[in-house]
Residue, then its C-alpha position, 0 to 999 in steps of 0.5 A: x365485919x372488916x378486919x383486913x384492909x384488903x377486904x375493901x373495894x377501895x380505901x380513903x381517908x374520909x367517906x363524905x356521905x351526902x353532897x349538900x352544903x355541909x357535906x361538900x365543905x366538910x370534904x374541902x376542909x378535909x382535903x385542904x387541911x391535911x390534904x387527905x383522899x376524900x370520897x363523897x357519895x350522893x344517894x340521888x342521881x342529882x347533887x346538891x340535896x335539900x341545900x340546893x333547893x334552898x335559899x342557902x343562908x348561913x347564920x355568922x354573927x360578926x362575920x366579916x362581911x358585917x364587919x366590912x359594912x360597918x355593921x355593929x355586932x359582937x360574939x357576946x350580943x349573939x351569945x345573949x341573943x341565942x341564950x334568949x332563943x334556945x330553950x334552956x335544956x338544949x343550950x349547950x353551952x360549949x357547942x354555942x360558943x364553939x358556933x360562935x367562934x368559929x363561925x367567922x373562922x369558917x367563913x373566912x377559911x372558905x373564902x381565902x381557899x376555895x371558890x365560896x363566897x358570901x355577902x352579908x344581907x344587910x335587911x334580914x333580920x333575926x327572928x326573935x325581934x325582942x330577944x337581947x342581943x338581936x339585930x336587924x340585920x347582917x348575921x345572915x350571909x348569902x352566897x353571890x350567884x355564879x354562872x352554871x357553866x363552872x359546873x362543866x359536865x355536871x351543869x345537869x347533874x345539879x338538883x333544881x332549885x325551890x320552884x319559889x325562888x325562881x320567876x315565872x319558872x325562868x328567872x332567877x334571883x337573890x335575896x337582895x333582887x327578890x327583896x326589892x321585887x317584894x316590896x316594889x322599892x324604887x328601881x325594881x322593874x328597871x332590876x327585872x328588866x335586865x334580869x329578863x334580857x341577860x336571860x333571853x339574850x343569852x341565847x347559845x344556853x338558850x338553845x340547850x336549856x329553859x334553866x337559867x344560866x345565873x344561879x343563885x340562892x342554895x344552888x349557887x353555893x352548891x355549884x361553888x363548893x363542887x366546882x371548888x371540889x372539880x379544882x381539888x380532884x375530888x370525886x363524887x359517885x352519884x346513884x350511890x347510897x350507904x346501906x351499912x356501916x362497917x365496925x372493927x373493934x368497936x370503930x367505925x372502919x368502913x361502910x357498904x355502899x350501893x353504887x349503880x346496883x352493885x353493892x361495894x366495900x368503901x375502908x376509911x382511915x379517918x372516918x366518914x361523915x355523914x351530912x345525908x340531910x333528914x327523914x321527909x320522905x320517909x312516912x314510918x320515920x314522921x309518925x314514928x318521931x314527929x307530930x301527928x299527923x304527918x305527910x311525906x307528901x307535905x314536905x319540899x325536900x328531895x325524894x331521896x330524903x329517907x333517913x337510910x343514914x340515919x338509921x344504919x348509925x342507929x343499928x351501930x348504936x349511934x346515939x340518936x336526939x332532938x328526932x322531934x324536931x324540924x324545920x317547920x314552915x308552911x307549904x302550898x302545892x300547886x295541882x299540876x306541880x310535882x313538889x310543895x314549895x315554901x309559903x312564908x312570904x304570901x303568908x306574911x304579907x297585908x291582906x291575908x289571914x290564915x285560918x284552920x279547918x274550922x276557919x278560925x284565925x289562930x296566929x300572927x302570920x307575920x311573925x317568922x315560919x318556925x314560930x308560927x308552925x310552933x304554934x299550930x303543932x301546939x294548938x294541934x295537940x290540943x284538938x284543934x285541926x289544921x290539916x289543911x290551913x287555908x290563907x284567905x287574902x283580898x284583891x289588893x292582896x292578890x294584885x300586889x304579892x306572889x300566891x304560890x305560882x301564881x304572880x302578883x295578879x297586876x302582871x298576871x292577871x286571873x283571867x290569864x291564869x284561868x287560860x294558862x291553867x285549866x285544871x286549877x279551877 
């Protein structure tokens, strides 16, 4: 245990342990405020974590966006909506609020002092339809896709996007472009046509890499918050993970950290925060909090994704909750791809049931993934088996909606995936 400041490798401030989303604003917030020394560490080679690739929406109620669009909403609706929605033992009440307000405050904040930005996503409704308070849209912000190159040197440092938000492998979009390639709404193919071009027509980032030079979805907001960090001196140590937290007369003073092999001794002055993401790929921490079964190899979160954060704070005497839960979805893998990928968008769509190992139909698949889920894990318990589900769709199924990899089958047809695809049939 450290009793004496000079028994550290080096001293900060504040210990940022993670670079997603809420770590890497959690850093800025800390340094723009007071301005305090901010050391952020990240476990894996790659920056960005679970945030990066994900669509990187953030729930704001009557946040300024909305506002600005006219939207109608108010704290109050969202207040009622989330009283709807939560069970009533973990609704806390003051930490609500506490969401609710300062929410927008959060949003706004970021935006006048750091390189954030959002727009308010006008056709995302919330999920629970027929709850109070609920809207059809607008909550839900999206942060504006931006160029890879304000990255610098870390262009390559960045975690690859969620294989299901990118076209073809190469072509990213955002919500509202993948929203209207769904649908097919007037102007779609004119939209893609000129994502197509701005992607091969740039040739000098061409010539380097297959990766687009547009980013969008969780990476954008990433590559905004690092590049926001790059502007406020910032450091981030990759290949650097926490292995131990530091206590000194029952405070937390310090941690132990791995950087590139060699454990160092990081003393904090304020404190560390941890923003480290979950446990997915940590196979004794599923079967010991989730249901069963349960595989690491099931979820599209990073490999680095262990829990080694969590379970320090537990050795400390952190108290631990809500270990039960999860961000539950359906996934699909392709034979020949490295990760799962999300599957509630083929799911929903017309011309699809999903069914169980014994073939029954058991849910609405259109209603939203976590409900869905919900559903399965308790009909799980009840002896039922869904460990694989399986999605049986018709032709017209297949020819105008995206299955896994796979495009609509009206731009990509089977005989040309059989020719590009060998092994997946």
């Amino acid at each position: 245990m450290a009793k004496n400041i000079n028994q550290f490798d080096e001293v900060v401030d504040v210990l940022v342990v993670g670079t997603g989303c809420g770590g890497l604003t959690a850093a800025l917030t800390a340094n723009i405020l007071n301005p305090l020394k901010v050391l952020v560490i990240e476990k894996s080679h790659l920056i960005g974590g679970t945030s990066a690739t994900s669509g990187g929406v953030i729930w704001i109620p009557d946040n300024h966006h909305a506002v600005e669009s006219g939207a109608d909403d108010s704290i109050a609706e969202a207040k009622e909506y989330l009283k709807a929605t939560i069970p009533l033992d973990e609704f806390n009440e003051p930490l609500i609020d506490a969401y609710l307000k300062n929410g927008p405050k959060m949003v706004r904040f970021m935006e006048d002092n750091t390189d954030v930005r959002y727009t308010s996503l006008e056709h995302y409704p919330d999920y629970f339809q027929d709850a109070p308070g609920v809207k059809l849209g607008n909550r839900a912000l999206e942060p504006l896709p931006v160029s890879a190159k304000t990255l610098e040197d870390d262009v390559d440092n960045l975690h690859p996007s969620g294989p299901q938000i990118i076209l073809f492998g190469r072509y990213v979009v955002n919500f509202k472009e993948s929203h209207a390639f769904t649908t097919q709404s007037p102007g779609w193919f004119r939209l893609f046509i000129k994502i197509f071009l701005a992607y091969w027509l740039d040739i000098p980032w061409r010539i380097k890499r297959k990766r687009s030079r547009r980013l969008a979805f969780g990476a954008a907001s990433v590559t905004r918050l690092v590049s926001s960090l790059k502007k406020r001196n910032i450091p981030i140590w990759r290949s650097t993970e926490l292995k131990e937290y530091l206590i000194d007369n029952k405070r937390v003073v310090g941690a132990v950290i791995k950087k590139d092999d060699k454990l160092m001794r990081i003393g904090v002055r304020r404190g560390i925060i941890v923003a480290s993401g979950g446990f997915g790929q940590n196979q004794a921490m599923r079967e010991e909090y989730l249901p069963q079964p349960t595989n690491a190899d099931w979820g599209c979160e990073p490999k680095t994704n262990t829990g080694d954060p969590i379970k320090a704070a537990e050795a400390i005497g952190a108290q631990l909750k809500f270990m039960h839960k999860a961000w539950w979805v359906t996934t699909v893998k392709a034979p020949d791809e490295d990760f799962p990928r999300h599957s509630e968008v083929e799911k929903s769509m017309p011309g699809n049931y999903t069914v169980n190992k014994s073939g029954k139909r058991f849910a609405n698949e259109s209603q939203n993934y976590l409900t869905f889920m919900l559903e399965v894990l308790k009909k799980q318990e009840q002896g039922e088996s869904f460990t694989p589900m399986y999605m049986i769709f018709d032709s017209n199924h297949r020819k105008n909606y995206p299955v896994g990899p796979l495009m609509p089958g009206k731009f990509f047809p089977d005989p040309l995936v059989k020719f590009v695809h060998k092994n997946w049939f």
